[in-house]
C-alpha positions in Angstrom: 129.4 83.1 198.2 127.5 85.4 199.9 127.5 88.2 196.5 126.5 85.1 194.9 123.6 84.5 196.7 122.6 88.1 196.4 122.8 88.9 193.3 120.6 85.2 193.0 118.1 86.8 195.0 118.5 90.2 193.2 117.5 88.3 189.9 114.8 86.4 191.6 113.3 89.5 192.9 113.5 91.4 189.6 112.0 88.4 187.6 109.1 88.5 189.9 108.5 92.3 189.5 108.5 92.1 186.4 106.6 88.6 185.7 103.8 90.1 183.7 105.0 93.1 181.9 103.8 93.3 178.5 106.8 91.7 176.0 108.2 89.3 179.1 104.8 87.9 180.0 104.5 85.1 177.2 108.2 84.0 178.2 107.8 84.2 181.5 104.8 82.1 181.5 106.6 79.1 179.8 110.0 79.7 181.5 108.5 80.3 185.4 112.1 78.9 186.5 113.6 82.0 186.0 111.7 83.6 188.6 110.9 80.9 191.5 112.6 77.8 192.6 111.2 74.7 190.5 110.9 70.8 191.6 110.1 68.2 189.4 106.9 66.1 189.8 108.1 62.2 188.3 105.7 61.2 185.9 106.4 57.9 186.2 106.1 54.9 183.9 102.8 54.4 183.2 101.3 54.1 179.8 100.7 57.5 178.0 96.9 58.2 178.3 95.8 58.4 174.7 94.4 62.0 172.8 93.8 60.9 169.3 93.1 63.1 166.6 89.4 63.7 165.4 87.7 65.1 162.7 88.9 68.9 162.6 87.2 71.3 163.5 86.6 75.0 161.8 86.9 77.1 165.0 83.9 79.9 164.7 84.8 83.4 164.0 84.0 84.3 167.4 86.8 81.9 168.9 89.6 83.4 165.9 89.1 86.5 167.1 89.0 86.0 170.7 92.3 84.4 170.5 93.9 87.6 168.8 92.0 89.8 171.5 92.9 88.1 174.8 96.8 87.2 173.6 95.7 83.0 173.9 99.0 81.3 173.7 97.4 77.4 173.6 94.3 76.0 173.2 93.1 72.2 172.8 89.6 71.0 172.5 89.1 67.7 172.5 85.4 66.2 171.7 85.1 62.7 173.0 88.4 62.5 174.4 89.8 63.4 170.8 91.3 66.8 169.6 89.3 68.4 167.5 91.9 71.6 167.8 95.3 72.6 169.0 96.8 75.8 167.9 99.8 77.4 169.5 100.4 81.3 169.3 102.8 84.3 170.0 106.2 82.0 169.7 105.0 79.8 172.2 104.8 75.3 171.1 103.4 72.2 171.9 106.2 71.2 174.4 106.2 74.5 176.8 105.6 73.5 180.4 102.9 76.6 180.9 102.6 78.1 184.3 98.9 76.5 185.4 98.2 79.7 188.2 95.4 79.1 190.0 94.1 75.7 187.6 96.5 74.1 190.1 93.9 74.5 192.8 91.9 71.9 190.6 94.5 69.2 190.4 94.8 69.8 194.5 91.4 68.9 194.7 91.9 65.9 193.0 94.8 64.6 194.6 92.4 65.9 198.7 89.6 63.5 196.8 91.8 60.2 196.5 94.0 60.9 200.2 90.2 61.0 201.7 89.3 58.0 200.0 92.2 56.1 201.6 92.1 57.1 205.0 94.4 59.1 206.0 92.0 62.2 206.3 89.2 60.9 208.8 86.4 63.8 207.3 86.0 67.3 205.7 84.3 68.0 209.5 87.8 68.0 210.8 89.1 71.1 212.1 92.1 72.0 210.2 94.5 72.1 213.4 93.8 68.6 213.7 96.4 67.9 211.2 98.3 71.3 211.2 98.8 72.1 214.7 101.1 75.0 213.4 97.7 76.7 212.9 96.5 77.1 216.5 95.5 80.1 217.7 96.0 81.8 213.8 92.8 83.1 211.6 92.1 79.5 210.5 91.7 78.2 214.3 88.1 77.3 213.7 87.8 76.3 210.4 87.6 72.8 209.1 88.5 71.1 206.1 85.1 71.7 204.6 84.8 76.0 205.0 88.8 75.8 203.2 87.7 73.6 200.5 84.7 75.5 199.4 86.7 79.1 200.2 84.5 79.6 202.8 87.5 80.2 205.8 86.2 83.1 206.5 90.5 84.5 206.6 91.5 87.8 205.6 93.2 88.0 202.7 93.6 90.7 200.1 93.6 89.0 196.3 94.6 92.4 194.3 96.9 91.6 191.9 97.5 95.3 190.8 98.2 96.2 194.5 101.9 96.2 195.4 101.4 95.5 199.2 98.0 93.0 198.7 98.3 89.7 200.5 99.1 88.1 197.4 101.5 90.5 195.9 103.3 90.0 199.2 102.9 86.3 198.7 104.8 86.3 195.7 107.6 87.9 197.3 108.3 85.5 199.8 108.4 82.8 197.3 110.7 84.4 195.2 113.3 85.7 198.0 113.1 82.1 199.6 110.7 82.7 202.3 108.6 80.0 203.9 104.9 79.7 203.0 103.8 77.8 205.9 105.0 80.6 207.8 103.5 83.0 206.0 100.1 81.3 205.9 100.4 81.0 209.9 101.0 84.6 210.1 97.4 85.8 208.9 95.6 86.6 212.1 92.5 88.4 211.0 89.3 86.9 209.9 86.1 88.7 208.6 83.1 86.3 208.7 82.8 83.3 210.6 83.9 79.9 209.0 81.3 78.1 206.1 79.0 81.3 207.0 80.0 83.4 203.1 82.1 82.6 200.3 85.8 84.6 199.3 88.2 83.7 196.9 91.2 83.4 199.3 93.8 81.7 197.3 95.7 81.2 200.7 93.1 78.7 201.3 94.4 76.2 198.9 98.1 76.3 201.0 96.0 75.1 204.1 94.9 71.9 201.6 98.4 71.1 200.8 99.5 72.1 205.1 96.6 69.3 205.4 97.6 66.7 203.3 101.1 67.0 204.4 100.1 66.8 207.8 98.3 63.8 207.6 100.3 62.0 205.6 103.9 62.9 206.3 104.6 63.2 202.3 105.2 66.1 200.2 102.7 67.6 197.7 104.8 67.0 194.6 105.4 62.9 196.1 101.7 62.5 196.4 100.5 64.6 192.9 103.2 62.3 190.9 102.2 58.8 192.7 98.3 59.3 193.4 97.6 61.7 190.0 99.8 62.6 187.7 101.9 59.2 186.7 98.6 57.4 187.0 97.5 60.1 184.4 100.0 58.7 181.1 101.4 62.5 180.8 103.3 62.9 178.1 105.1 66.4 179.1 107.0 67.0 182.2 105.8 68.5 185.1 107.2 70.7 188.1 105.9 73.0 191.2 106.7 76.2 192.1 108.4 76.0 195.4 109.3 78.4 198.7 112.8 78.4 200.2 111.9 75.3 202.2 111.2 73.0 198.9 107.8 73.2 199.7 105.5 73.3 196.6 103.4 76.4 195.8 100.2 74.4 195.5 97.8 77.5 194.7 99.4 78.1 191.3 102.5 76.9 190.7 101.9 73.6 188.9 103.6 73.5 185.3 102.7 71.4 182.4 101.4 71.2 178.8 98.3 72.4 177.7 98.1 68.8 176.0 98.0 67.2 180.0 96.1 70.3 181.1 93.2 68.7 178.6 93.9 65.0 180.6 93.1 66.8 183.9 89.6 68.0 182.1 89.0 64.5 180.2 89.5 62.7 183.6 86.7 64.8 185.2 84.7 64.1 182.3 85.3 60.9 182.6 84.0 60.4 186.2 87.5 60.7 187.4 89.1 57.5 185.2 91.6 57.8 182.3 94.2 56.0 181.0 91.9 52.9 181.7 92.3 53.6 185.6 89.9 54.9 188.4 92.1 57.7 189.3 89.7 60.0 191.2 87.4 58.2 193.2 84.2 58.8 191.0 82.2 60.7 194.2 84.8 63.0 194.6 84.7 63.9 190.7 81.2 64.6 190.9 80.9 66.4 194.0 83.8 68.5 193.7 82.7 69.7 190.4 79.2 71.0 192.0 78.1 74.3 193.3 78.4 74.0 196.9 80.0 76.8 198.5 78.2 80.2 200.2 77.9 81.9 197.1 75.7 84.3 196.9 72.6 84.1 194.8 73.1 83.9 190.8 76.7 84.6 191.1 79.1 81.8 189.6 79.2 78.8 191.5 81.9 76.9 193.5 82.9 73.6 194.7 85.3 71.8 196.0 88.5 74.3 194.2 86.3 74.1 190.5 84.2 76.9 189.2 80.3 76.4 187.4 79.0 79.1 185.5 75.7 80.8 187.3 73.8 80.1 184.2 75.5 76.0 183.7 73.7 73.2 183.5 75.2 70.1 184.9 78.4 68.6 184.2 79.5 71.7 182.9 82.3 73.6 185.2 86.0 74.9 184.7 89.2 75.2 186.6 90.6 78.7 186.0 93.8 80.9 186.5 94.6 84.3 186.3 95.6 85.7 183.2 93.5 84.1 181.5 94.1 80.0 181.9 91.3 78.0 181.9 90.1 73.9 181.5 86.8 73.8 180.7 84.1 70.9 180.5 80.8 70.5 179.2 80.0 67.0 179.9 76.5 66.8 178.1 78.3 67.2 174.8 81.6 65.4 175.6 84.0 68.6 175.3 87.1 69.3 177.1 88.9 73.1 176.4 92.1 73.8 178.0 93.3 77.3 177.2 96.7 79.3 178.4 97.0 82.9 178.1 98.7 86.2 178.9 95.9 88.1 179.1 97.4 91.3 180.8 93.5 92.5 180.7 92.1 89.4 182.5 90.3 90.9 184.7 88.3 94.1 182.9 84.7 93.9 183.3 82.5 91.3 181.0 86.1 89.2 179.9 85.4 86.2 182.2 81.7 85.8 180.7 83.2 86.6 177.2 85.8 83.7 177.9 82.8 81.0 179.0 80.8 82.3 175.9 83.2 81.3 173.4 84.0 77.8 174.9 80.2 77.6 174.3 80.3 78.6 171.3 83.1 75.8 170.3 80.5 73.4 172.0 77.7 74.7 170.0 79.9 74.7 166.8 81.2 70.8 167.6 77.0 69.8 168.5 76.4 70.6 165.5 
């Protein structure tokens, strides 16, 4: 039993160090099983939520090429909650459950919005501790609700992905050996700014959400995503988390569905938080969460509560993204949803981000007219 569990963890451990080599990425993306502990998240019975087909569209040269360059695997646009597009490259289909990454912190959001709205969180002013006790006297003593939501903690946290022994890379171990994230998150005892006073992207932040919400609810993450979002939602893919040793659900980037019901998540936001003929996200929340309000600094891009708006956007027009190059984009002016996965391997050279938001505007200026 015990060689069994080894060699388990051996696999585990391999499939992880090797998660985005060039030839396994593509299938490691759609297959993230092999590498972490999965649980399903129920989609329920309710009605699918409808994506009729629209008038094609003839994608601009700029967008062809683009998918070529940055090794796209899925992209749907839809244009007044229709599609307009869906395309599906490098062996990859229309049924793959596709690793979300960080677009997960998104559908956390969501799911923070409606638990607010009933009651069980008093205010964003809370401290944190207040509903994670396991957090006293760790970097996020001090910080409430607000400073985590906006990435504004203030914590430590190294976010290299191309550094063996960065926070994150070390992150990714303990999930895939078994380890406990909660303990993990309580471990970081360093801060370097005080909490709300500047913005970092600290992805750890988004494990104190789910810490929160379980805290003050007693439920787990995948319970409350399938009863509160996703069934509400009509999916009509499955879905599953990422999970640590302890079942508990890697809520920072380990959400898995179809680019199809990565598209819903963008249509309901465009929507004012309803679809499928339901007020799923109270419609405050969908608006404020989806406008610049962090510590940003000047004419950088913009961030609110776990979405992204271009420094240059107008309103309504914002994005979840992951790394390697996963994105839901909306433009609510013209009515356009994008959803896009990827392996981009080169996700994060200088100029690709901007590249990537110029060519969903370029699909919006190609659909305007």
């Amino acid at each position: 039993m015990v060689g069994l569990w080894k060699r388990d963890e051996i696999t585990r451990l391999w499939a992880v160090n090797t998660l985005f080599d060039e030839g396994r990425i593509v299938g490691n993306f759609s297959n993230i099983d092999r590498a972490f502990w999965t649980v399903p998240v129920a989609t329920g019975a309710a009605p699918l939520s409808p994506l009729p087909e629209g008038p094609q569209m003839t994608l601009p040269a700029s967008a062809t090429d683009w998918i070529a360059a940055r090794d796209v695997t899925a992209m749907v646009v839809l244009k007044d909650g229709r599609i307009v597009h869906e395309s599906y490259h490098l062996g990859t289909g229309p049924d793959d459950l596709r690793i979300s990454w960080s677009v997960a912190k998104s559908f956390l959001s969501a799911l923070f919005g409606v638990v607010l709205e009933e009651g069980a969180i008093a205010s964003l002013d809370d401290p944190v501790t207040r509903y994670v006790p396991q957090l006293d006297g760790t970097a996020y003593d001090g910080a409430n609700i607000l400073n985590v939501l906006q990435m504004a903690s203030g914590v430590t946290f190294d976010e290299d992905y191309l550094d063996y022994n960065s926070d994150i890379n070390r992150m990714g171990r303990v999930l895939a050996l078994g380890g406990s994230m909660d303990a993990f998150a309580a471990g970081l005892a360093e801060t370097e700014a005080d909490p709300g006073a500047r913005w970092q992207y600290v992805s750890i932040d988004t494990h104190i959400l789910g810490m929160v919400l379980r805290g003050a609810t007693g439920r787990s993450i995948p319970d409350l995503m399938s009863e509160k979002i996703i069934e509400p939602m009509g999916l009509e893919g499955e879905a599953t988390y990422v999970t640590d040793g302890d079942g508990v659900a890697f809520v920072l980037g380990g959400l898995n569905m179809t680019t199809r019901d990565y598209a819903r998540l963008g249509l309901m936001f465009a929507q004012d938080g309803r679809l499928n003929g339901r007020q799923i996200v109270p419609e405050d929340w969908a608006n404020t969460s989806t406008t610049a309000s962090a510590p940003t600094e000047p004419g950088a891009t913009g961030y609110g509560y776990q979405w992204w708006m271009p420094a240059d956007g107008a309103p309504g027009e914002y994005f979840a993204r992951g790394i390697y190059g996963q994105y839901v984009y909306v433009n609510e002016a013209e009515n356009v949803v994008i959803a896009v996965n990827a392996a981009d391997r080169g996700f994060r050279e200088a100029g690709v981000h901007d590249a990537n938001i110029a060519v969903f505007r370029n699909i919006v200026q190609t659909l305007a007219r």
